[in-house]
N, C-alpha and C positions, 0 to 999 in steps of 0.2 A: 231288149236285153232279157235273156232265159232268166227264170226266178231259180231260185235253191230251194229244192223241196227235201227236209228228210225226213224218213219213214223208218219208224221201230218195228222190226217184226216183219221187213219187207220183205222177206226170203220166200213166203207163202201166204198163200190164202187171200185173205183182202190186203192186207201191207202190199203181199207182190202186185195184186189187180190196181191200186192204187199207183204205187210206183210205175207200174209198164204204163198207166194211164198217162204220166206224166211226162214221164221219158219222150212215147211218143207225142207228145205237144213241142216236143225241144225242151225240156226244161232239166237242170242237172237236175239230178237226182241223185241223193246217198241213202241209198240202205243200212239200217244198223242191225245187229242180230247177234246170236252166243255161237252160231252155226257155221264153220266157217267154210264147207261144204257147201251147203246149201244157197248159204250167199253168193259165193262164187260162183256157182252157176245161173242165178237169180243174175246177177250182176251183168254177167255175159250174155244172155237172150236179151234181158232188155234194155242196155247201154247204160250201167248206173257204177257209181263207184259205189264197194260196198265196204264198210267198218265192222271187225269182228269186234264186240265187247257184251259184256255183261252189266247193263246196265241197272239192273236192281240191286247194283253196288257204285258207293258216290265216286269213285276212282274209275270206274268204267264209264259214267255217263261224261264226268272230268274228262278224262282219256278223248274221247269221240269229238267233245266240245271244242277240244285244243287243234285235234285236225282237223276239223271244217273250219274254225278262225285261219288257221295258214292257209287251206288250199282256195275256202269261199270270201273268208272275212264276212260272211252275213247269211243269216236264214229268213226265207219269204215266205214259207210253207212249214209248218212241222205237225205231223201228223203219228202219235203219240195210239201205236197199234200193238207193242210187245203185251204180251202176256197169254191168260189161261188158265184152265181150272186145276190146280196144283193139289184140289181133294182128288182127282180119277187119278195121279201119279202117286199116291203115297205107298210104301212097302206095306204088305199085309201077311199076320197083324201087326198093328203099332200096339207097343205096350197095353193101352189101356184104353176105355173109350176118351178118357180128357186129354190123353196125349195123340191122340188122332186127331182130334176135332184143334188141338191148339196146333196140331202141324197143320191140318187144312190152312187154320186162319192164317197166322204165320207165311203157309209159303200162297196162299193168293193176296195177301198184303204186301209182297216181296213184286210176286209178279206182275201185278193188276196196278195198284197202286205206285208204288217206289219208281218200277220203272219209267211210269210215266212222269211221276215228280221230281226223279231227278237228273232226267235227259229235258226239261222243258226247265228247269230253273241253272241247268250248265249254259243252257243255249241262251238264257234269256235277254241277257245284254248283245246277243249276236240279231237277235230279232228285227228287221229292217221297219220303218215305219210300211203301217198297211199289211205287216204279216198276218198270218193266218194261223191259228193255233187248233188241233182236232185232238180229242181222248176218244177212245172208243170205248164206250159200255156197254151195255147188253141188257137185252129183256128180260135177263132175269135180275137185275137194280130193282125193277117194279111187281114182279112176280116170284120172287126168289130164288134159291137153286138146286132144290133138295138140302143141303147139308147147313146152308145161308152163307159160306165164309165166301163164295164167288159170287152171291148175288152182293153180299154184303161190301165185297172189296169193289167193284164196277158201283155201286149205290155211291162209295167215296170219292170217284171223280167230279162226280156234279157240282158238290159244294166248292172245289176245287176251282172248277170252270168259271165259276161263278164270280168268284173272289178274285181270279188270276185275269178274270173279264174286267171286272172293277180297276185292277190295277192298272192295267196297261190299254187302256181304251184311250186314258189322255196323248198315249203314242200310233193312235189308228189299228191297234192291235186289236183285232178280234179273235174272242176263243168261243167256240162250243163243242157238244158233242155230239156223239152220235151212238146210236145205241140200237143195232140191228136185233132180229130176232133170229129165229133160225135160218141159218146161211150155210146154204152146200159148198161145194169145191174150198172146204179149210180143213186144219185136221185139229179140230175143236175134241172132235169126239173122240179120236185117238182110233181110229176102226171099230169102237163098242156100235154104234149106229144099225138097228134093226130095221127090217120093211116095217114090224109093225109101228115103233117110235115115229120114223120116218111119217106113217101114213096119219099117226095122231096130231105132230106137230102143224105138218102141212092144212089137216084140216080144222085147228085151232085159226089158221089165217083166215080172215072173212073173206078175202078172192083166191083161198081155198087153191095154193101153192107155195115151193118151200122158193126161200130167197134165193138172189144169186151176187157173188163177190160183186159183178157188175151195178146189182142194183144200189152198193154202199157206194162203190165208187163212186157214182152218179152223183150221189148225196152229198158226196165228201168235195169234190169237185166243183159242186155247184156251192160250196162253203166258202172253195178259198177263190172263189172267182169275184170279178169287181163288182159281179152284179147283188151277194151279201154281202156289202159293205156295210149295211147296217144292221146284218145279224149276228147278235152276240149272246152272249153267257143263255144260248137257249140249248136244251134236250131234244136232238131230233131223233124218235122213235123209225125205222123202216122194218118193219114185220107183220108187211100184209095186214094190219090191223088185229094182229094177236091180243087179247087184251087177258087180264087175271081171270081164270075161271069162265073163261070159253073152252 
């Protein structure tokens, strides 16, 4: 029997590299995302049903939850990918410096956060024994992100994981995360991305190259497969061995 895997944010980047990973395995697949554009194309190359909503609102994650209960009745896979750094989108200027800095925090707490907490606590009762639970955070949780409201909001999945690990471990649930570092083919950077950034990032990695959507997938993959079954509430870092102050 195909497993149910759904993916937040699978319209791009690693959500879709994930999603298309999956698809072609056989496995349904639902895309969730705000995009409805983007989805529907995502959708159609790689055979997924996709759900337009806005999940960093609890009637969105609601919404989503109610039709995978009618169409799947159960989730085996949820891989919790929406979000983004919400300080590069802010109008400029914002009012003031504190009203900037509280919009950063604000919308990567909506983004980064919310959305993941509240597409994984609609689904939670849909969760099949043995599911597999993924957040995705980021090297900058451990190294920060210039402004901190992005490294800060990915730093809050962890304890999350950790806890949502504790709970549901008595039902074969396992959750971790996973926490890439710099990863090409997404639009993280919004097109800002220079050769010179480019060339500092990549040789911040000690094998001295930049990641690829591929290489999370792999990680993510090898998470919800049977053979971690006994990996839980752990922080998997992939970023070429990026570390603070290399």
């Amino acid at each position: 029997m195909s497993r149910v895997v759904v993916v937040s944010g699978g319209g791009t980047g690693i959500g879709r590299a994930v999603a298309a990973s999956c698809a072609k395995d056989g496995d349904s697949v639902v895309i969730v995302g705000r995009r409805a554009d983007v989805l529907a194309t995502t959708a159609a190359e790689i055979g997924a049903h996709a759900i337009v909503a806005d999940i960093g609102e609890v009637a969105g994650a609601e919404g989503v939850a109610a039709e995978i209960a009618e169409r799947y009745g159960r989730v085996d896979v949820l891989v919790n990918n929406a979000g983004g750094n919400a300080a590069l989108a802010l109008p400029d200027p914002v009012a003031s410096p504190v009203a900037r800095a509280s919009a950063a925090w604000l919308g990567n707490l909506r983004s980064n956060v919310l959305t993941a907490v509240h597409l994984t606590e609609a689904l939670r009762d849909l969760l099949a024994a043995d599911a597999r639970v993924i957040l995705i955070s980021s090297i900058a949780a451990f190294r920060g992100s210039g402004s901190g409201s992005y490294g800060g909001s990915k730093a809050a999945l962890h304890p999350y994981a950790i806890d949502l690990a504790a709970a549901l471990g008595p039902r074969g649930i396992t959750v971790n995360v996973v926490a890439p570092g710099y990863t090409t083919e997404t639009e993280f950077f919004g097109g800002t991305m220079t050769e010179e950034r480019h060339e500092l990032l990549v040789g911040q990695a000690l094998n001295k190259r930049a990641g690829h959507t591929d290489d999370v997938t792999a990680t993510i993959r090898w998470l919800t497969s049977p053979d971690a079954r006994h990996v839980t509430a752990q922080i998997i870092q992939v970023n070429g061995g990026a570390l603070p102050g290399r």
